[in-house]
C-alpha positions in Angstrom: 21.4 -0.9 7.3 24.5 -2.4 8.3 26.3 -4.6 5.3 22.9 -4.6 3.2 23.3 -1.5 0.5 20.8 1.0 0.6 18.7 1.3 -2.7 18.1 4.4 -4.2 14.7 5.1 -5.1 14.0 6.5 -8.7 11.3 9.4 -8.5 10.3 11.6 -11.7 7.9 14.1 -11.7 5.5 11.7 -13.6 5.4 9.7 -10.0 2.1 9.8 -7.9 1.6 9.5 -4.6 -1.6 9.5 -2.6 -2.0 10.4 0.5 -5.0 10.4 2.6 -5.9 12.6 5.5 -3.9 15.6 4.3 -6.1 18.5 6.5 -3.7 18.7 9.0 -0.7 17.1 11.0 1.2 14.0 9.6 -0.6 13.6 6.4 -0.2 17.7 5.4 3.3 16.9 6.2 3.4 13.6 4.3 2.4 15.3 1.3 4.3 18.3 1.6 7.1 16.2 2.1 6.3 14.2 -1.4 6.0 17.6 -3.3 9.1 18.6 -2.3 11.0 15.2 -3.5 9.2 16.0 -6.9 6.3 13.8 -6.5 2.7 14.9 -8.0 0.8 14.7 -4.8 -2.7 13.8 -4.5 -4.5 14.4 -1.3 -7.1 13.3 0.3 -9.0 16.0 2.6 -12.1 16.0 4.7 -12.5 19.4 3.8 -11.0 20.6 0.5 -11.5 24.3 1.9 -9.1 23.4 5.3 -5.8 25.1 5.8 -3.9 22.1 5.3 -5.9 22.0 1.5 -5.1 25.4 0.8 -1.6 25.5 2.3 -0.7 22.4 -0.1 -2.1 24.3 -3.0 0.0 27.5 -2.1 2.6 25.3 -2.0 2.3 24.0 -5.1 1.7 27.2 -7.2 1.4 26.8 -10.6 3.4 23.9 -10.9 -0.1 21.5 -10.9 1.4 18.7 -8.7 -0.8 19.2 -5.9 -4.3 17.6 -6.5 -6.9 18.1 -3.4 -9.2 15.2 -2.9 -12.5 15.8 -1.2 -12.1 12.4 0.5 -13.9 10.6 3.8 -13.0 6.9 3.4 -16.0 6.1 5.9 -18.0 6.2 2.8 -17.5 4.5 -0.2 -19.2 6.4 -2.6 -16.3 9.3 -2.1 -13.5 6.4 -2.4 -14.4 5.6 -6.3 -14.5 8.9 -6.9 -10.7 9.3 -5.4 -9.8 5.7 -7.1 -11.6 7.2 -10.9 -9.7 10.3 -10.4 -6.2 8.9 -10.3 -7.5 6.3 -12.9 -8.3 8.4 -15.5 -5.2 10.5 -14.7 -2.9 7.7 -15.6 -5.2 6.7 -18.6 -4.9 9.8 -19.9 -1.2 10.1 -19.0 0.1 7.2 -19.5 3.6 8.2 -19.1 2.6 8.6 -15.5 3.1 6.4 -12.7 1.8 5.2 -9.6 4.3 5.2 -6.8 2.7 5.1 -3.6 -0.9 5.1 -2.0 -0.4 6.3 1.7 -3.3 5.4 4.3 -2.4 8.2 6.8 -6.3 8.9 7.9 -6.9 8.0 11.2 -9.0 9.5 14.5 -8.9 8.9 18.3 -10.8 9.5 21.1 -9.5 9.6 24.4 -11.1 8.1 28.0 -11.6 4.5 29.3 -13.8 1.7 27.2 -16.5 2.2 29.8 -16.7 5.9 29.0 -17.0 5.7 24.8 -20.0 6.1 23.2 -20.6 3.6 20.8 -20.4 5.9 18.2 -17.1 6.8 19.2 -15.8 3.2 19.0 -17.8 2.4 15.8 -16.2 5.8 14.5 -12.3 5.3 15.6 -13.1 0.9 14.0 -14.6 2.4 10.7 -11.8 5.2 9.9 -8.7 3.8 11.5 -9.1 0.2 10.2 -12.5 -0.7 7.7 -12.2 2.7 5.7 -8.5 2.1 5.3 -9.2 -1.5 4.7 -11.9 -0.1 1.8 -9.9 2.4 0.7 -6.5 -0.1 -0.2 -9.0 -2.5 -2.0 -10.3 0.0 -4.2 -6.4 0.8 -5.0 -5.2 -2.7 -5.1 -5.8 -3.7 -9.1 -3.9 0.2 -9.6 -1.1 -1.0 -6.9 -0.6 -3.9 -8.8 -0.4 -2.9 -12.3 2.7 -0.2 -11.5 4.1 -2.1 -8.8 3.8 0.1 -6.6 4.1 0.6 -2.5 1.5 0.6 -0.3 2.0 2.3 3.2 -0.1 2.1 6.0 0.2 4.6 8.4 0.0 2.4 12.5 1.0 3.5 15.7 3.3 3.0 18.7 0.0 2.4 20.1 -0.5 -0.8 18.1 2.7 -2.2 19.8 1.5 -1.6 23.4 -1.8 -0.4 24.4 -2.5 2.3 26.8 -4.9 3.5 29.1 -7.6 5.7 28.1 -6.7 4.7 24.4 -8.1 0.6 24.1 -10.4 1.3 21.4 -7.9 3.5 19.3 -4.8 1.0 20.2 -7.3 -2.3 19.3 -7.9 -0.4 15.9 -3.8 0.6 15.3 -2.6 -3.1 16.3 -5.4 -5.0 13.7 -4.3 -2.1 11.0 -0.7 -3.5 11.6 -1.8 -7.2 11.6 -3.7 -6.8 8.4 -0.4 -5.2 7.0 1.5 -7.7 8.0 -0.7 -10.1 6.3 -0.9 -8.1 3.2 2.9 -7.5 2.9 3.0 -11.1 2.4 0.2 -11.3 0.0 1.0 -8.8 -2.3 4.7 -9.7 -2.2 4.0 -12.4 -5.0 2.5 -9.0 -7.3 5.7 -6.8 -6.5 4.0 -4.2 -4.5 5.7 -3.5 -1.2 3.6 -3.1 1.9 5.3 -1.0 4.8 4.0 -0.2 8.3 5.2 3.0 9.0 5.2 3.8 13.3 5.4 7.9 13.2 6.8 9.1 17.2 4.1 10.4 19.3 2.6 13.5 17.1 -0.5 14.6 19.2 0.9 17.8 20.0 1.4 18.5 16.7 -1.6 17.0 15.0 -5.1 17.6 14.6 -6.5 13.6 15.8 -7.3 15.0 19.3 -9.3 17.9 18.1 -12.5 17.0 19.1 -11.8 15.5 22.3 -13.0 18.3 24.2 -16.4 17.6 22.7 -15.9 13.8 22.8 -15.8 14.3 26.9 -18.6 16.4 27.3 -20.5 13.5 25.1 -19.4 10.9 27.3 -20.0 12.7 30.7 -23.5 13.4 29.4 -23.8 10.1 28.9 -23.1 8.7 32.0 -25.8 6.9 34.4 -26.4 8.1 37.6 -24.4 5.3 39.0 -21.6 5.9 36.7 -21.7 9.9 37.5 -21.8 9.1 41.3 -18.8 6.4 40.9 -16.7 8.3 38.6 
């Protein structure tokens, strides 16, 4: 950080994080991460029953700082659910803290704009940028009132687009713009907005594991002219 001095971040074990889209890959990681820094960890999953659910719980053992989340920010019935859960948590802890609300959930699908189904771009729009969007509102008056951070998980992809990945890198770079924006809005409330850019974790995630049926959808899909051309 060259002259500036690094501040050291005070974490208890009455800190909370959230985390969504802990199933697999960078957000089972996140959290694991946060549970072993002492955080309670609450974790949003698709699937409470997943390996990444149950891994986190093993984790945890009897300890109780591992809360699964049955979460799908597309719909947002299941994000008041998440947003009463923490909020009766701290009402009936109060010497409990939010630290951190982490939007990690995020989906792609991979093959040119022609190709996509509309359903695949409305689905890669709605979880990548509106659920997010949905989700951090919900959290807002919660960020707010502990001062906490709010970190919004982007992509290298929302610096420079790439082939085969316009609809995912359109969704990544307005995530980052509406962080950027946000930063600055919330800065006035002393909650800290961060875009995190994680390397390239495909290999080691689980956001291209439907591709193989996302292809057979679009091929299907195709006209005759477009099956002839292609």
């Amino acid at each position: 950080l060259g002259s500036r001095e690094r501040r050291k971040l005070r974490i208890t074990e009455r800190s909370i994080v959230f985390v969504t889209g802990c199933d697999s890959g960078l957000g089972f990681n996140i959290a694991k991460l946060c549970h072993g820094l002492g955080f309670v960890v609450f974790a949003g999953c698709l699937n409470k029953e997943s390996e990444g659910a149950q891994l986190l719980l093993e984790l945890d053992g009897k300890s109780g700082r591992v809360v699964i989340v049955p979460l799908d920010i597309t719909h947002e019935e299941k994000i008041m659910v998440a947003h009463k859960l923490v909020k009766d948590f701290l009402e009936q802890k109060p010497e409990y803290e939010l630290f951190a609300l982490v939007n990690n959930a995020g989906v792609m699908c991979f093959g040119e704009f022609e190709w996509q189904l509309n359903d695949h771009i409305d689905q890669q729009i709605g979880i990548n940028l509106i659920g997010t969007m949905k989700m951090t509102k919900a959290f807002l008056p919660l960020l707010r009132r502990y001062r906490a951070r709010l970190i919004n998980v982007t992509s290298h992809c929302s610096l420079q687009a790439l082939p085969g990945l316009s609809v995912y890198s359109a969704s990544k770079a307005a995530l980052r713009f509406w962080t950027e924006a946000l930063r600055q809005e919330m800065s006035s409330y002393g909650v800290q907005v961060v875009n995190f850019i994680p390397g390239s974790l495909v290999m080691q995630s689980n956001i291209c594991a439907y591709q193989q049926r996302y292809a057979e959808q679009m091929k299907s899909a195709f006209t005759p002219e477009q099956s002839e051309f292609y």
